[in-house]
MARSE-477665 format. One line per 8 residues: number of its first residue (from 1); their letters; for each residue x, y, z of N, C-alpha, C. Coordinates in steps of 0.05 Angstrom, whole numbers. Each point is the difference from the previous one (the first is absolute). Last residue first. Layout:
// residues N
NUM = A = X/Y/Z/X/Y/Z/X/Y/Z ~ ...
***
This chain:
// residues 409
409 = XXXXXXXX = -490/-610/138/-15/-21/21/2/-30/-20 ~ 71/90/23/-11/-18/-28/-19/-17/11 ~ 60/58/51/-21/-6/-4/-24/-11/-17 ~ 94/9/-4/2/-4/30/-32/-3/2 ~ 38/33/-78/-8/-28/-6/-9/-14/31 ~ 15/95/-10/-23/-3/-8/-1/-36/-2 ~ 81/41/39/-35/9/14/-21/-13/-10 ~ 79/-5/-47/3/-29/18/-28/15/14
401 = XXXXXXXX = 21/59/-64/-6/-22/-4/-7/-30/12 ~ 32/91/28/-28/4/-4/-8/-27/-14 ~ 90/0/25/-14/3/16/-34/3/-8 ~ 65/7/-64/0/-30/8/-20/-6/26 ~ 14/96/-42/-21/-18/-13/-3/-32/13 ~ 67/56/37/-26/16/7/-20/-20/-19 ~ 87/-21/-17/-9/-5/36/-28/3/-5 ~ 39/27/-78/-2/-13/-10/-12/-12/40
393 = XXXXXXXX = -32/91/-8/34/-11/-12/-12/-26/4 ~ -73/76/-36/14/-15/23/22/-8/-12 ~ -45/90/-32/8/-25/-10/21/-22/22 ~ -80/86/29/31/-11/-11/5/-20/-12 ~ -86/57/26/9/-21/-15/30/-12/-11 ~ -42/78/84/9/0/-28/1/-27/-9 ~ -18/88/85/-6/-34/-8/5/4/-30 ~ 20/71/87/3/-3/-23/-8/-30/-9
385 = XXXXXXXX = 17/90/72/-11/-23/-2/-1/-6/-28 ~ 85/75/34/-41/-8/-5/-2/-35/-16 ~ 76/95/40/-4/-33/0/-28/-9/-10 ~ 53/89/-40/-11/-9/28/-10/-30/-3 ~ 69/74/-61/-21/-17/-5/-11/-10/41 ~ 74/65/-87/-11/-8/26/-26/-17/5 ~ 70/4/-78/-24/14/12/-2/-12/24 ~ 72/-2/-96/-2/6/30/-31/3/12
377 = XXXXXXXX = 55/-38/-105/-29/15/20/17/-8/26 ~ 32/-9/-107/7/-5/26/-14/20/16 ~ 11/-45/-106/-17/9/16/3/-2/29 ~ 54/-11/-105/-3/-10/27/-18/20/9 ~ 20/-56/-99/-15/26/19/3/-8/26 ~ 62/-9/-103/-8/-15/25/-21/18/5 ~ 23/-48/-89/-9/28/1/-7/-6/38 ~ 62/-27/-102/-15/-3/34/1/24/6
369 = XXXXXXXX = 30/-59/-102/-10/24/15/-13/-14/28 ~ 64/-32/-93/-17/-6/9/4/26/29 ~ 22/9/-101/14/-19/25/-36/-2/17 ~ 23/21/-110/-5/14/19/8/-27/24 ~ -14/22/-117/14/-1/32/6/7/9 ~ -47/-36/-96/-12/22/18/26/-16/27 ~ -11/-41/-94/18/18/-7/-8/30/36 ~ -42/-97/-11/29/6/12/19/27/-11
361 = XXXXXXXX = -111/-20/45/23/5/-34/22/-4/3 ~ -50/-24/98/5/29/-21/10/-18/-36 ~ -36/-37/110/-3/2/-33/6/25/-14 ~ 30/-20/105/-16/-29/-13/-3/2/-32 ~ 54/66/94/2/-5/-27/-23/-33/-11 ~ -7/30/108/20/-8/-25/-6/-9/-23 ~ -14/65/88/-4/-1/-28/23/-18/-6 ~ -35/18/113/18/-14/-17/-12/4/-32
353 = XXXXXXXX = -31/50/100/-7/-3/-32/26/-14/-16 ~ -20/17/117/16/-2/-27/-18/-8/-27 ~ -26/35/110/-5/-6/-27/8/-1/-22 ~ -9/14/115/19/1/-23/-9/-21/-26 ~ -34/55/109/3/-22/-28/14/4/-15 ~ -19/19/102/16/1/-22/-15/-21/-13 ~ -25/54/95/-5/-23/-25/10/7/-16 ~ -9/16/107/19/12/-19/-8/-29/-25
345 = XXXXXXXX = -42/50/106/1/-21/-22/15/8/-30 ~ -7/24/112/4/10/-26/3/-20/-16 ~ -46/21/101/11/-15/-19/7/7/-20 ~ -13/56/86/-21/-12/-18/15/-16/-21 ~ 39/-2/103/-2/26/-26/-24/-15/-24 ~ 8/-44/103/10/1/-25/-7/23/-15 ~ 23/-18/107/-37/8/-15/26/-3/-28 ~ 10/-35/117/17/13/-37/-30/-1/-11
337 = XXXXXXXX = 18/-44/95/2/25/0/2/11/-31 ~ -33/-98/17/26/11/7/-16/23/-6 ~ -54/-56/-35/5/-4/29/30/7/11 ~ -76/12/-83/21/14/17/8/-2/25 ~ -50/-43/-99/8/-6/29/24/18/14 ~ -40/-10/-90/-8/24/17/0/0/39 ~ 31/-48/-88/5/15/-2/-15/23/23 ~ -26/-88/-8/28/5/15/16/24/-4
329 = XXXXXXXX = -82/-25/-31/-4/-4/19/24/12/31 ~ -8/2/-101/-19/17/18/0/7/24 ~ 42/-84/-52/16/14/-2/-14/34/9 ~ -58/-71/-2/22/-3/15/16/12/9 ~ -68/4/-62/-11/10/35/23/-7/7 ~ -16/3/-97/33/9/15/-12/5/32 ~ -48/-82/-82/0/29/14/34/16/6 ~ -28/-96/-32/-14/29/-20/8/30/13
321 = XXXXXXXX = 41/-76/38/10/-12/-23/-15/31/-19 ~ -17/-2/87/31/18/-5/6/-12/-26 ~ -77/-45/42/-13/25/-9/34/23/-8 ~ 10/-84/30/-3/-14/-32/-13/30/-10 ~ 38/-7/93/26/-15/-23/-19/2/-27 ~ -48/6/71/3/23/-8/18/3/-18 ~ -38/-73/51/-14/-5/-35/7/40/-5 ~ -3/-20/105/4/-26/-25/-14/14/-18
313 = XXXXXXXX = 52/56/69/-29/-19/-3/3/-15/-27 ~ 82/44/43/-12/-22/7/-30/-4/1 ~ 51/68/-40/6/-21/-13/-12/-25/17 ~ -28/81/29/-6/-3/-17/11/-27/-22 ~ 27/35/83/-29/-6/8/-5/-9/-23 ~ 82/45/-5/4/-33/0/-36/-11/13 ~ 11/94/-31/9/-20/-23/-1/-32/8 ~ -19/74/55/-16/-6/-10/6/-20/-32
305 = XXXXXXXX = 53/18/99/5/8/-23/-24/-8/-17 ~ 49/15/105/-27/7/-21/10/2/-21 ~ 71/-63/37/-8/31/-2/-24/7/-7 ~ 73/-76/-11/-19/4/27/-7/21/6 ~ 55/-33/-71/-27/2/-2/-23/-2/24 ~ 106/-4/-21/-13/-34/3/-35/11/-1 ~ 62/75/-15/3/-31/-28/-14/-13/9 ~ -7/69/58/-8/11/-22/3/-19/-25
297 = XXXXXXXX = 27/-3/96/-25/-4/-8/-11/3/-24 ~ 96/4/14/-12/-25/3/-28/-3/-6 ~ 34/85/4/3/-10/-30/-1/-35/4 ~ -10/61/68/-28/15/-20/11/-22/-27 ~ 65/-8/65/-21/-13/20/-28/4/-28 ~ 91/41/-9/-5/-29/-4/-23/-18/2 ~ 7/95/16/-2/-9/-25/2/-31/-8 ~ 21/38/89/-34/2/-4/3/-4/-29
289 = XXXXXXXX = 93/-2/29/-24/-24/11/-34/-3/-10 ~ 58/70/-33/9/-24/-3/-19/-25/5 ~ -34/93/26/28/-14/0/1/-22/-18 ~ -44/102/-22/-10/-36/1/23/-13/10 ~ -46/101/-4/26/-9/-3/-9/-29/14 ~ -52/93/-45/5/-22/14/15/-12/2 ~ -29/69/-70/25/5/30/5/-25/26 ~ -60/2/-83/20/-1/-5/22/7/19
281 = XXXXXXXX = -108/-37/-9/14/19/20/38/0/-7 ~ -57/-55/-52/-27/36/10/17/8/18 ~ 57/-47/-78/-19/-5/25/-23/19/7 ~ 13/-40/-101/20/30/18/-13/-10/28 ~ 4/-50/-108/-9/3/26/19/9/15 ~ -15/-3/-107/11/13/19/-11/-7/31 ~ -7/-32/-111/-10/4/23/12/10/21 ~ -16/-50/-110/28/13/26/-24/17/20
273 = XXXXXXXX = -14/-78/-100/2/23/26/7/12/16 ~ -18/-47/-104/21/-12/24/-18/28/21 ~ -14/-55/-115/-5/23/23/16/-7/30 ~ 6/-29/-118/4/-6/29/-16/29/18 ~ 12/-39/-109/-5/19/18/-5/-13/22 ~ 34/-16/-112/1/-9/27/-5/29/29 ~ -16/-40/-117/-5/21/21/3/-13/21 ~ 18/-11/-112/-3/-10/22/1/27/22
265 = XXXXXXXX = -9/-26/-114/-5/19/26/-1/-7/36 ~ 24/-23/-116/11/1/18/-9/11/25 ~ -12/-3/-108/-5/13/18/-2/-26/23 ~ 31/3/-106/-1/-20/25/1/24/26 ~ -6/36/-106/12/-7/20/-9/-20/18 ~ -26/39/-105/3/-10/28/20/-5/8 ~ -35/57/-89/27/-9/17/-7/-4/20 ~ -50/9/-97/-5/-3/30/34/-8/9
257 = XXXXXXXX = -28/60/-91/15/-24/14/-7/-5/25 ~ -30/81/-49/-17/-14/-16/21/-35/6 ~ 16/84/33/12/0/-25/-15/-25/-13 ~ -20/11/87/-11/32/-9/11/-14/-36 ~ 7/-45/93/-8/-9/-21/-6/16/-26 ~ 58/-23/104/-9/14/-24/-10/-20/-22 ~ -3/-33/77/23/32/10/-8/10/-12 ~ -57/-93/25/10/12/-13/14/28/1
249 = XXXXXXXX = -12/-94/70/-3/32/-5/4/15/-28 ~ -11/-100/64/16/6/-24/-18/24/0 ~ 14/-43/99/-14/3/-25/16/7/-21 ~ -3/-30/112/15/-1/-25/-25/14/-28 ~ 18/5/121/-23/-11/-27/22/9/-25 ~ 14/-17/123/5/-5/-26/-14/-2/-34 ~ 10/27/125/-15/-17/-24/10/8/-30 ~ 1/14/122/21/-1/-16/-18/-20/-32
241 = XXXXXXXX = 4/44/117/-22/-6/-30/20/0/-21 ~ -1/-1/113/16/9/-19/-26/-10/-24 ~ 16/14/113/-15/6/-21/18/8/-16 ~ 57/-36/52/-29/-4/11/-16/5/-15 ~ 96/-12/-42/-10/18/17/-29/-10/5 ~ 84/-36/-32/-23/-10/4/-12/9/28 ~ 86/-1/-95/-13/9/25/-20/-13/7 ~ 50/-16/-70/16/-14/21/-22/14/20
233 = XXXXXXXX = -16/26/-83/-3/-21/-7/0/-6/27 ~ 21/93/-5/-21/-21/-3/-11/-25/2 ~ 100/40/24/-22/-13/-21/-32/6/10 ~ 75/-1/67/-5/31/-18/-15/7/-28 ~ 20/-47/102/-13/-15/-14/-3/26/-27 ~ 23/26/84/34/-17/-7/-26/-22/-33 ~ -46/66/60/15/8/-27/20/-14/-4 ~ -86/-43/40/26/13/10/11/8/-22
225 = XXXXXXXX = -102/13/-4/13/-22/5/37/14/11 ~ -104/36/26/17/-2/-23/21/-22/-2 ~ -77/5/68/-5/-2/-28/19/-3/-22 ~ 7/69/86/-23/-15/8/-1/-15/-34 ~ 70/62/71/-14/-3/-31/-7/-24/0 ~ 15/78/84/-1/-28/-11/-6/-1/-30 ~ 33/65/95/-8/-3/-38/4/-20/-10 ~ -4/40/114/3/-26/-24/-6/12/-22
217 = XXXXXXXX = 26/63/86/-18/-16/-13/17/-23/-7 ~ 49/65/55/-24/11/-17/-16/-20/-16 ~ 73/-15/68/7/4/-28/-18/8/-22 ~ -20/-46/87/23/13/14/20/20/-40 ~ -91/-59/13/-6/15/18/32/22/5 ~ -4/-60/-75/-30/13/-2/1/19/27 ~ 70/-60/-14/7/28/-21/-23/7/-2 ~ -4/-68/58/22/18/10/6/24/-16
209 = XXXXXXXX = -60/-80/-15/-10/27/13/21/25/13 ~ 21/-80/-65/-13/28/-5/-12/11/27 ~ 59/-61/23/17/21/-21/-22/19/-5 ~ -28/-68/52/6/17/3/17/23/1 ~ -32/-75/-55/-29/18/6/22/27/16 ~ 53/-71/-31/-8/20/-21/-22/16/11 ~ 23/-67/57/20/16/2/-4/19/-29 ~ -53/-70/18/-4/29/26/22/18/-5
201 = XXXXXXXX = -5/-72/-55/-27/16/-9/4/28/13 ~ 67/-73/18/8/12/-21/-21/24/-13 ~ -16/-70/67/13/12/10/6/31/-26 ~ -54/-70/-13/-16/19/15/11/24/3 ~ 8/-80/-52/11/13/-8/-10/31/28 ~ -35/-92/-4/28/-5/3/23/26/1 ~ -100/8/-16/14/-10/28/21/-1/3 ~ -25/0/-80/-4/24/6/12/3/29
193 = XXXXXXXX = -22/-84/-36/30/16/-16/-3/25/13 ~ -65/-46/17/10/-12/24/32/18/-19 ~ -85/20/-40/8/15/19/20/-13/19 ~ -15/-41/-81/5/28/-6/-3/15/27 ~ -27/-89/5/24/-4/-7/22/35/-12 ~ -102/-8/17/15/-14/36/29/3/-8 ~ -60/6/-90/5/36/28/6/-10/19 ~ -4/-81/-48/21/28/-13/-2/23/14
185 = XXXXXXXX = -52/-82/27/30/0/-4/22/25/-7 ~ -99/6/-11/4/-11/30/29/11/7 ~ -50/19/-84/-15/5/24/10/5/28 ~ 28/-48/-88/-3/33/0/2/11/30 ~ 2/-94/-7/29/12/5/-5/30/-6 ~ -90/-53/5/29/5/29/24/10/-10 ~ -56/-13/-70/-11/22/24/17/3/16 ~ 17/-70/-58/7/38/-9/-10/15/16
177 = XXXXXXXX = -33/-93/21/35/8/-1/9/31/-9 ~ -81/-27/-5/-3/0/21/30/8/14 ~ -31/-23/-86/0/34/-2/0/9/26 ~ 18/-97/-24/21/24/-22/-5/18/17 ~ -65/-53/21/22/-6/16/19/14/-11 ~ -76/-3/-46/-6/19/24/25/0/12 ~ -10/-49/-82/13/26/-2/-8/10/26 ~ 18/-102/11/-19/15/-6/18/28/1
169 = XXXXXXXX = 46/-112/7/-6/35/10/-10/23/-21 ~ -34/-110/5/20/16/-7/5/34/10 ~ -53/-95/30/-8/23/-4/35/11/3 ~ -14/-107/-32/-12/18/22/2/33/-18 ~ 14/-77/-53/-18/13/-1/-9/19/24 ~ 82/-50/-24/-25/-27/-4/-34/12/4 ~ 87/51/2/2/1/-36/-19/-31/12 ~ 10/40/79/-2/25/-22/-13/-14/-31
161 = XXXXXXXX = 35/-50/80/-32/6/7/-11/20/-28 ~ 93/-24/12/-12/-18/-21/-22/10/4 ~ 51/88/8/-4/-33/19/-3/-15/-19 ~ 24/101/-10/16/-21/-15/-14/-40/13 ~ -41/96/17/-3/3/-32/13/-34/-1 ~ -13/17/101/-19/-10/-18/-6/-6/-35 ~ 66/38/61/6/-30/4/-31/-12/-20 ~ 30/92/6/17/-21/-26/-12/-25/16
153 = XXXXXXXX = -47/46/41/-7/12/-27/19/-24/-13 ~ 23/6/87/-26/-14/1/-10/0/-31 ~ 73/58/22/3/-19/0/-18/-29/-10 ~ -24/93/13/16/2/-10/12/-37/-7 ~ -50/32/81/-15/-8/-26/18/-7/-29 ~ 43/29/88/-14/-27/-2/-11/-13/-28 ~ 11/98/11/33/-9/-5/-11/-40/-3 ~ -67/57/37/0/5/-24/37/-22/-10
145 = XXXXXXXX = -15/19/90/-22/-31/-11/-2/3/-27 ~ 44/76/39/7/-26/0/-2/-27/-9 ~ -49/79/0/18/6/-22/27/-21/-3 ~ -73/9/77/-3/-10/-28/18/0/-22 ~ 24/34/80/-5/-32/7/-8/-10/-30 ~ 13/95/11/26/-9/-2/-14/-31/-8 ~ -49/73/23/-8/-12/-31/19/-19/-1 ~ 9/69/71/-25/-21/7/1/-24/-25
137 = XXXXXXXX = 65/82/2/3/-25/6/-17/-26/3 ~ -22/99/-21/0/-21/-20/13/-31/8 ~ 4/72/61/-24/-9/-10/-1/-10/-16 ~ 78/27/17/-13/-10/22/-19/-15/0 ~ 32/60/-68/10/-19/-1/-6/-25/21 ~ -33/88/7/-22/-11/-23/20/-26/-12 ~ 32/61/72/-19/-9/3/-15/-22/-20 ~ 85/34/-26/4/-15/16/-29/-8/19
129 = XXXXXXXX = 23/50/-102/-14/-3/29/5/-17/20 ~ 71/41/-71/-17/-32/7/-17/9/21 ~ 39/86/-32/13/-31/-25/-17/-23/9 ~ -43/98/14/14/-21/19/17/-24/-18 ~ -25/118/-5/-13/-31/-12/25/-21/8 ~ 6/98/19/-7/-19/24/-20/-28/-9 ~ 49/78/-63/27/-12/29/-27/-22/19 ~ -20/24/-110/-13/-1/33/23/-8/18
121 = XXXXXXXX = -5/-12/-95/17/15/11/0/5/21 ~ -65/-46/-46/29/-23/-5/19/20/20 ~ -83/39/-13/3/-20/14/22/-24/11 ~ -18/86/-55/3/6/21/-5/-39/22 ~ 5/-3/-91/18/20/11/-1/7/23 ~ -72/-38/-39/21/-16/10/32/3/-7 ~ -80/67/-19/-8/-22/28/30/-13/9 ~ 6/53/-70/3/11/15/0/-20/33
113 = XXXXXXXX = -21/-24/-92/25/-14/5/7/21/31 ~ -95/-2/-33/14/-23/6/25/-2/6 ~ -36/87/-29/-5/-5/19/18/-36/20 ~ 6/24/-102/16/20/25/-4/-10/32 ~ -24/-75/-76/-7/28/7/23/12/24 ~ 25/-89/-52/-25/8/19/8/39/-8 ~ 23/-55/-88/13/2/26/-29/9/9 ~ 4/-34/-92/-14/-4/23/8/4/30
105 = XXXXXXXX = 14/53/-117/8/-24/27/-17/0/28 ~ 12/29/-121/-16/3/29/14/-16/21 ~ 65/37/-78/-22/-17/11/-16/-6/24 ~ 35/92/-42/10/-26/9/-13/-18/1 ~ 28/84/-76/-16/-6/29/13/-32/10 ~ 30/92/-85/6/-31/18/-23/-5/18 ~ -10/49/-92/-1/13/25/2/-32/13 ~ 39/22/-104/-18/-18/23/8/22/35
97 = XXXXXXXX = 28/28/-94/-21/9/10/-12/-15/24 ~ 89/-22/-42/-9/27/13/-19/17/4 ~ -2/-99/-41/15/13/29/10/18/8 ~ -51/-12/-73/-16/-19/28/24/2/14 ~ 25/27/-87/-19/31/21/-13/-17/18 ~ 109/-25/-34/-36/-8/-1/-16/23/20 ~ 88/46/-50/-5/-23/31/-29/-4/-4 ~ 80/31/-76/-34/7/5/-2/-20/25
89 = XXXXXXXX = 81/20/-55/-8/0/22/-21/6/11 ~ -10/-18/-86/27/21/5/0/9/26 ~ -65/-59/-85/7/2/27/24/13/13 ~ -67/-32/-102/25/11/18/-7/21/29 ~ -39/-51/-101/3/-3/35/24/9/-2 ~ -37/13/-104/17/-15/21/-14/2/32 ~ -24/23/-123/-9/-12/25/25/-12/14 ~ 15/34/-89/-27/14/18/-22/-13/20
81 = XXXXXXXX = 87/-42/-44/6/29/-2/-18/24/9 ~ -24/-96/39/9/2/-32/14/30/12 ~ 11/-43/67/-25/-20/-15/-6/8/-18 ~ 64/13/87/0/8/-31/-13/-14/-8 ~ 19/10/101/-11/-18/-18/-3/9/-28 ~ 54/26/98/-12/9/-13/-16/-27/-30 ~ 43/29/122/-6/-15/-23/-17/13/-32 ~ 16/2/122/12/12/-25/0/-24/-24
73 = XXXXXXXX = -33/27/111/-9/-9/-26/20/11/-25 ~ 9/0/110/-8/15/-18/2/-21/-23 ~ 2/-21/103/19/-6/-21/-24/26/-19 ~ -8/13/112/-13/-10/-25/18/-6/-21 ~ -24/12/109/30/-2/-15/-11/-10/-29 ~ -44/55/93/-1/-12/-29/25/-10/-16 ~ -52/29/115/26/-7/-24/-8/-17/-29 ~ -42/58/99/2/-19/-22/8/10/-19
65 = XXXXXXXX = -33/7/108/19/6/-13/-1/-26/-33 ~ -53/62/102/0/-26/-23/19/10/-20 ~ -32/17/98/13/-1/-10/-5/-3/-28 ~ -45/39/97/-2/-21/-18/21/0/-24 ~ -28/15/104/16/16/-12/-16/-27/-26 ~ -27/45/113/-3/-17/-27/18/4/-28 ~ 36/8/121/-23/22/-31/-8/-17/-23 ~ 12/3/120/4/-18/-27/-15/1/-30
57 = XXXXXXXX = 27/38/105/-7/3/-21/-1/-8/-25 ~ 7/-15/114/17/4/-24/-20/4/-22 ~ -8/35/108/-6/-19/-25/18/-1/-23 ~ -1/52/81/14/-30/7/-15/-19/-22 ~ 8/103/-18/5/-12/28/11/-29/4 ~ -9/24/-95/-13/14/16/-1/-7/31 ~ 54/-24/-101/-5/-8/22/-14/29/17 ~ 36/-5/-85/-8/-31/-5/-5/-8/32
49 = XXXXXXXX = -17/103/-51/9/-25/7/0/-22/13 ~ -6/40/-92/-13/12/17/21/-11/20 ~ -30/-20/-107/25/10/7/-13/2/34 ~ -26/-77/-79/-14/24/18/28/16/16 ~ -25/-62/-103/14/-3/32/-11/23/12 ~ 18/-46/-102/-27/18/16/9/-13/25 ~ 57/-14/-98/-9/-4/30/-15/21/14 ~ 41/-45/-103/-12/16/16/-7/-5/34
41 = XXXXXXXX = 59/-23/-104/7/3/29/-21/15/17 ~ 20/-54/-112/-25/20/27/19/-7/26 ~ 37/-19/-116/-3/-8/28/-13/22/19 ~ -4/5/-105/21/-28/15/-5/-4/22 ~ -76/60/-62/13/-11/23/17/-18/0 ~ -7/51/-87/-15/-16/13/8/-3/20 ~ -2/73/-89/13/-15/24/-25/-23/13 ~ -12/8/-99/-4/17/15/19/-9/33
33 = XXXXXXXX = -2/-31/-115/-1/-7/30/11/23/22 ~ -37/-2/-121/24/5/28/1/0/26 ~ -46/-35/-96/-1/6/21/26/0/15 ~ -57/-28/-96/33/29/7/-10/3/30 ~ -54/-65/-77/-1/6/19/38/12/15 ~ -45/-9/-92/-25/4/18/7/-4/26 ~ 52/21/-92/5/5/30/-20/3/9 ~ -3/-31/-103/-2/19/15/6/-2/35
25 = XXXXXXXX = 20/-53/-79/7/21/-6/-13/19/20 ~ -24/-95/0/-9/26/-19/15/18/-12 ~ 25/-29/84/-27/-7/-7/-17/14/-20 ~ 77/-1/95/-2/20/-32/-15/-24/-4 ~ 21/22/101/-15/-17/-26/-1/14/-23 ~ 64/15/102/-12/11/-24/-7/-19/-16 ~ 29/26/96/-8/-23/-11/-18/11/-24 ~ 72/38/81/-8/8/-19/-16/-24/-4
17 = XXXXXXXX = 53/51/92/-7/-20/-27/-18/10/-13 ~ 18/51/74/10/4/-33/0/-17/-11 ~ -7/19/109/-11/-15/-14/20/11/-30 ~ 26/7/88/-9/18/-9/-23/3/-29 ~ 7/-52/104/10/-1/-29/-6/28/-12 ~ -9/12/105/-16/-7/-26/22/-15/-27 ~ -10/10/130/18/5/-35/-17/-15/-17 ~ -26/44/98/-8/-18/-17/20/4/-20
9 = XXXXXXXX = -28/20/104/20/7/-18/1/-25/-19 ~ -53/51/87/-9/-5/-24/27/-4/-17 ~ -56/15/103/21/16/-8/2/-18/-36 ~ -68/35/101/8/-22/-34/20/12/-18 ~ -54/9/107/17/15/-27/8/-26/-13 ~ -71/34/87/13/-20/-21/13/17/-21 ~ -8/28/119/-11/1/-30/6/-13/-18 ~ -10/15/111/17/-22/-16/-19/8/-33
1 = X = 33/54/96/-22/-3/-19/9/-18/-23
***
């Protein structure tokens, strides 16, 4: 029986500063600083267990952890014999009252990164179709006569016919050129590498099916980056978000002095996935040979597979630019004996607060303050259809560009 528990461990300051206004002669303001949160440790998780027959169990958990490192305030101002400021390790109340958050971010949905999780991880997605390479050979002759043109172009920008007024090379011929090498040259030249590499594919395929059928499954992680990369900065995880806002913040103002700071807030959050594929029949026993054989068919893509029907109709390359039919597609191709566990999607963020010191009095001091938040989720999640407005890459625009001048009338 799987039940949730939350467990809770928080340290407080003990607070006791002080910040006193005389005025007059009279103490209008005597306050004594109440404890405050330093640092949160909480987690909600599920206890039970993590496996039932031949399913695994994969529990939701959520984390979040945050840290305060604050300078305290000390200082005092004499301004007559009945009137001063004064400060006595008093910590700004905007930063031990600020409740941290993060900045919004644009990662895909649960569902989405599930999809292509189970897709990228799939033991029977093919490295190079070798059918749909076949087929594409047809395009070869032109892509030839394209190479021709190429030439023909400079022969025409640099002639005399050129600068005595013949016909100079036109933006159609640019976008005619970017077509073909998007289009043509570059996916022929990316799968003849692949080719090259065939040997080295089969021999990883039938590593995994060997620890899928002879070693209880696969567990795959889907997104994250390599931990030899241990920065932030250096990483470059699949879905990531990462943004930056600055502002000036007043701390305190109570004694009748504004003290700003330089607020600092940056937020970086990534998502990743993992997955489990188990055979359907674990007692089975695979030679050698027959694994070799499931793992040739299985790279060069000679297999029912509704993914490669699909890359070969035209103009689907541009519905995978909005959509995930692709990655759907292939996540649900079971053409080997194995069924995948339900996906687990895992999202971190992290949100530092940088304070630095900008306007005080000089008889007022203090350092400068941070304030971190981390947020760490588990959930389970299932594959699903999905369309979106991505922000194209610098290809993806050049292409839609040469499309559109390609038809320029």
């Amino acid at each position: 029986m799987v039940l949730p528990r939350t467990r809770d461990s928080n340290f407080s300051n003990a607070g006791g500063g002080t910040r006193k206004r005389l005025f007059g002669g009279s103490l209008i303001v005597n306050d004594l600083q109440a404890p405050f949160q330093v640092s949160k440790n909480h987690i909600n998780d599920q206890t039970g267990p993590w496996k039932f027959g031949a399913s695994i169990i994969d529990k939701d958990v959520d984390i979040q952890h945050v840290d305060r490192k604050i300078q305290p305030i000390n200082g005092r101002q004499d301004i007559s014999p009945t009137d001063y400021r004064e400060y006595r390790n008093w910590f700004p109340s905007y930063l031990t009252g600020l409740s941290p958050s993060h900045i919004i971010d644009n990662l895909p949905s649960n569902g989405e990164i599930a999809t292509a999780v189970l897709a990228s991880s799939n033991p029977a997605r093919p490295v190079t179709s070798l059918p749909n390479f076949i087929y594409e050979l047809k395009d070869l002759p032109g892509m030839i006569r394209d190479i021709g043109h190429i030439k023909l172009i400079g022969q025409r920008a640099f002639s005399k016919a050129h600068w005595n007024g013949g016909a100079p090379a036109t933006p159609r011929d640019a976008a005619n050129l970017q077509l073909s090498y998007q289009m043509g040259w570059s996916p022929l030249i990316g799968d003849i590498k692949n080719l090259l590499h065939f040997q080295a594919d089969v021999d990883r395929r039938v590593k995994d099916l060997h620890n899928l059928y002879e070693n209880g499954g696969l567990h795959r992680s889907v997104g994250k980056a390599s931990p030899k990369t241990a920065t932030r900065k250096a990483r470059q995880d699949r879905w990531s978000f990462s943004q930056r806002v600055d502002s000036t913040v007043t701390v305190e103002s109570v004694l009748g002095v504004g003290l700003t700071m330089r607020e600092s807030k940056y937020t970086y959050a990534r998502k990743w996935g993992t997955t489990r594929w188990l055979p359907d029949y674990p007692s089975d026993r695979h030679t050698n040979t027959e694994l070799r054989r499931t793992a040739m068919r299985l790279v060069s893509g000679i297999n029912p597979n509704p993914k490669i029907i699909w890359d070969a109709i035209p103009w689907t390359w541009m519905i995978d630019w909005f959509t995930n039919i692709g990655d759907f597609l292939q996540s649900s191709a079971y053409s080997i004996q194995c069924r995948p566990s339900t996906p687990c999607v895992m999202y971190e963020r992290i949100t530092e607060y940088q304070y630095t010191r900008q306007s005080a009095p000089s008889w007022v001091n203090w350092g400068d303050g941070s304030i971190k938040l981390i947020d760490r989720q588990r959930r389970s999640a299932s594959a699903t259809l999905s369309a979106s407005l991505p922000f194209l890459s610098a290809r993806q625009l050049s292409i839609l560009g040469a499309l559109a001048v390609q038809r320029l009338r």
